[in-house]
BASE-758111 format. One line per 3 residues: number of its first residue (from 1); their letters; for each residue y, z, x of N, C-alpha, C. Coordinates in Angstrom, 1 decimal, m for minus. Each point is the difference from the previous one (the first is absolute). Example, Ala and Ser with C-alpha at 12.3 -4.5 7.8 and 13.67 -1.06 7.14 Angstrom:
% residues 2
1) AS) m5.7/7.8/13.2/1.2/0.0/m0.9/1.2/0.0/0.9; 1.1/m0.7/m0.4/1.1/0.0/0.9/1.1/0.8/m0.8
END
This chain:
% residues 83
1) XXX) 98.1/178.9/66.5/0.8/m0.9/m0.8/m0.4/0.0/m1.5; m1.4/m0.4/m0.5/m0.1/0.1/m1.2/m0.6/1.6/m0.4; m0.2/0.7/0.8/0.4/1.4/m0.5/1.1/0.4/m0.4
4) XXX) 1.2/m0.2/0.4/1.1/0.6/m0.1/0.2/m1.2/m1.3; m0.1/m1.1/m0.1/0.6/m0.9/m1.1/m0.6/0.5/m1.7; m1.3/0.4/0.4/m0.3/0.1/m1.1/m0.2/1.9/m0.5
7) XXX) 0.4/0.4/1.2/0.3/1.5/m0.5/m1.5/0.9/0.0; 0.5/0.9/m1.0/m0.9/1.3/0.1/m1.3/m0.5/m0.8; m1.0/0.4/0.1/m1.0/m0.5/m0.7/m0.6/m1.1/0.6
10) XXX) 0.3/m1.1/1.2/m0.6/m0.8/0.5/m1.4/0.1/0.6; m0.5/m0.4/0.4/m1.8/0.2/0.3/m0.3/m1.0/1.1; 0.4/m0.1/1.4/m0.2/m0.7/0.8/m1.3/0.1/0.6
13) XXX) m0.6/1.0/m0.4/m2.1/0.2/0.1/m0.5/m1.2/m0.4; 0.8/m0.8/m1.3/m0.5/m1.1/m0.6/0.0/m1.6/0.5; 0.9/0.1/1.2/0.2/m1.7/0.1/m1.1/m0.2/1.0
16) XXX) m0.6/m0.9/0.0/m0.7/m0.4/1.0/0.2/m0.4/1.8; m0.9/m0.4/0.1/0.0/m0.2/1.5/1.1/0.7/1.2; 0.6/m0.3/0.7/0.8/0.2/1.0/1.5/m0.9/0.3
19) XXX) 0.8/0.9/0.4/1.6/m0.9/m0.3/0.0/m1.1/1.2; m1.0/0.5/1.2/m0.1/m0.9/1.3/m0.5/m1.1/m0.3; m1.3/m0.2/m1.4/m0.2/m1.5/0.0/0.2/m0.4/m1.2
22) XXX) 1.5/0.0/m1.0/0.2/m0.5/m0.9/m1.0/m1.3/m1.1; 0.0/m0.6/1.0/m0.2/m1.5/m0.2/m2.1/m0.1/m0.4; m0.6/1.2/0.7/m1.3/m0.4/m0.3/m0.3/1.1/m1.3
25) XXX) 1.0/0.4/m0.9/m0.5/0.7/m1.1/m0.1/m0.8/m1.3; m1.1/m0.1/m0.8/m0.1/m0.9/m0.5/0.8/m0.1/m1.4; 1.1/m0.4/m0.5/1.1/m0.1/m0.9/m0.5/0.6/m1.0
28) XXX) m1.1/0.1/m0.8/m0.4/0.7/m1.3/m0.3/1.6/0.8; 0.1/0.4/1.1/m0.1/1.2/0.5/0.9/0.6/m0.1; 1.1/m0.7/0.5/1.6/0.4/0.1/0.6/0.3/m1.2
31) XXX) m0.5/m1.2/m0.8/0.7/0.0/m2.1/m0.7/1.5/m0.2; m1.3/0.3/0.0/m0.8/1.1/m0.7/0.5/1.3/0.7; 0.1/0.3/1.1/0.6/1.0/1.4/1.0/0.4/m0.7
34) XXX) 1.3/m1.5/m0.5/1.0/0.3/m0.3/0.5/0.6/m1.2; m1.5/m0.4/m1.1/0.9/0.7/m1.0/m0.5/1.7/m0.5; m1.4/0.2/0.8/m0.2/1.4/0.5/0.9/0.8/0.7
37) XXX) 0.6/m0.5/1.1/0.7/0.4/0.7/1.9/0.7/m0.7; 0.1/m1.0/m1.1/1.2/0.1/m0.4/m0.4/0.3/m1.4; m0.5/0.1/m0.5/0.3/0.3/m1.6/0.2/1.8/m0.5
40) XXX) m0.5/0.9/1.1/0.5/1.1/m0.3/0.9/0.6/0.3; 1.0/m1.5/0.5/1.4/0.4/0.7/0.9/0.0/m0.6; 1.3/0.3/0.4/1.1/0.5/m0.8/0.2/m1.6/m0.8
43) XXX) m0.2/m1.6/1.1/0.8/m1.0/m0.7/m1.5/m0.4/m0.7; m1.0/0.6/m0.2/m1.2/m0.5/m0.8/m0.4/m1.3/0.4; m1.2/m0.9/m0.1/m0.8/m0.8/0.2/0.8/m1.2/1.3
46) XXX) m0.4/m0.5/1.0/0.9/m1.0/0.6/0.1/m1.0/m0.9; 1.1/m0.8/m0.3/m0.1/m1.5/m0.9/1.1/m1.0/1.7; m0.7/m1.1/0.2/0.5/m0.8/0.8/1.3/m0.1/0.0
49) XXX) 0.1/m0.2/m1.6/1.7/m1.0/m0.3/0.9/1.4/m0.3; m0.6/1.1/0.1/0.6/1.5/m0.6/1.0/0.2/1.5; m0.9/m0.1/1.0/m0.4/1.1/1.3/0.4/m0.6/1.5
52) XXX) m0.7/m1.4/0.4/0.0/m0.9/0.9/1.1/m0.1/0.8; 1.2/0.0/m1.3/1.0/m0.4/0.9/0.6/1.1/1.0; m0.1/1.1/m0.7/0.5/1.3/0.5/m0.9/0.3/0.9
55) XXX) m1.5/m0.2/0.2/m0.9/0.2/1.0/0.2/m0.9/1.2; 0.5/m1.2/m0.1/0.4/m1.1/0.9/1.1/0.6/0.9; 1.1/0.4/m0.8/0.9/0.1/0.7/m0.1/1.4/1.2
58) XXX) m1.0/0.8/0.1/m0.1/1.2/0.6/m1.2/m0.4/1.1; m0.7/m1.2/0.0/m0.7/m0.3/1.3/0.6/0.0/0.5; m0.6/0.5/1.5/0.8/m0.2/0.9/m1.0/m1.8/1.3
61) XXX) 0.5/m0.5/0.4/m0.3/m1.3/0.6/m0.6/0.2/0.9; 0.0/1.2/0.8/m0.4/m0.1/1.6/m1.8/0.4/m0.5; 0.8/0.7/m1.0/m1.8/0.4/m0.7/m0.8/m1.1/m0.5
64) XXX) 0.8/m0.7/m0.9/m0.9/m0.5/m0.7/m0.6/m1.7/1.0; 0.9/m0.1/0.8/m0.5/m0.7/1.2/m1.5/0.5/0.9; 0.3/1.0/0.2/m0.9/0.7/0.9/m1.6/0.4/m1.3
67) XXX) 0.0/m0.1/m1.0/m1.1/0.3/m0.7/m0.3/m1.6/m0.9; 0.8/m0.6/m0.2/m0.9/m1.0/m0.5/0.5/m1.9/0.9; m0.9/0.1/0.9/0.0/m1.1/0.8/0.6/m1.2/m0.7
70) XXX) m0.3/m0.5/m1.3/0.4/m1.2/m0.8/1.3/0.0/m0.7; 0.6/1.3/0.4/1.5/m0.2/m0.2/1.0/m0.5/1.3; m0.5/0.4/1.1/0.3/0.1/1.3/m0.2/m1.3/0.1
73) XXX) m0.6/m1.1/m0.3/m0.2/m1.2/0.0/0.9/m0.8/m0.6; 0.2/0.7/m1.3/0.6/m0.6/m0.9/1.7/0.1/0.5; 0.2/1.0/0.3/1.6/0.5/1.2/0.4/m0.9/0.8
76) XXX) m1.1/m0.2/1.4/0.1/m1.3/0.2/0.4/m1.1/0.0; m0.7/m0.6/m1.3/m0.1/m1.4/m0.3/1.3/0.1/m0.5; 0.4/0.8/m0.7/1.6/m0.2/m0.6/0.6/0.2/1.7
79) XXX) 0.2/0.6/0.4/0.6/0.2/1.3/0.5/m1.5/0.4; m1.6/m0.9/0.1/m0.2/m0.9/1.2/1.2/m1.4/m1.1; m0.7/0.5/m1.1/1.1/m1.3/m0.9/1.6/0.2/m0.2
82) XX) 0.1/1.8/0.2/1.8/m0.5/m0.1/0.6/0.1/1.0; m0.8/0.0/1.5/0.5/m0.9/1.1/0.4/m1.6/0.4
END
C-alpha cells in the first residue's frame, strides 16, 4: 500500500519493526523509518497533513484489526455504544 502510494524510489528497508505488531514500534521510529523511507520517492518526504488522508483511505480493516490490538478495542467499544 505505501509502496505503490508513494511510487518509485520508495525505501521500505527503512521503516521499522514489523506490520504484525504495529502498536509496539516506538512513534519516533515510525516518524524517522518514515521519512527515510519516503524522501527518495517520487511524492518526497511523508508530511502527515500532505499524505494521511490518502494513506487512511487504502487500509484495509481486517488488517489493521488483526495487527494492532488497540484498535480492535477501540471497534468494539464503538460497536457496543451504537447498540
Amino acid at each position: 500500500m505505501t509502496a505503490r502510494y508513494f511510487g518509485k524510489g520508495f525505501a521500505a528497508q527503512h521503516l521499522p519493526g514489523t506490520a504484525d505488531a504495529v502498536e509496539a514500534i516506538a512513534k519516533g521510529s515510525v516518524k524517522s523509518g518514515l521519512k527515510r523511507a519516503t524522501s527518495p520517492s517520487h511524492k518526497g518526504d511523508y508530511d502527515k497533513g500532505r499524505h494521511s488522508a490518502d494513506l487512511l483511505q487504502s487500509v484495509d480493516p481486517a488488517t489493521l484489526r488483526r495487527c494492532a490490538p488497540h484498535f480492535e478495542k477501540l471497534m468494539q467499544a464503538i460497536a457496543t455504544r451504537l447498540r
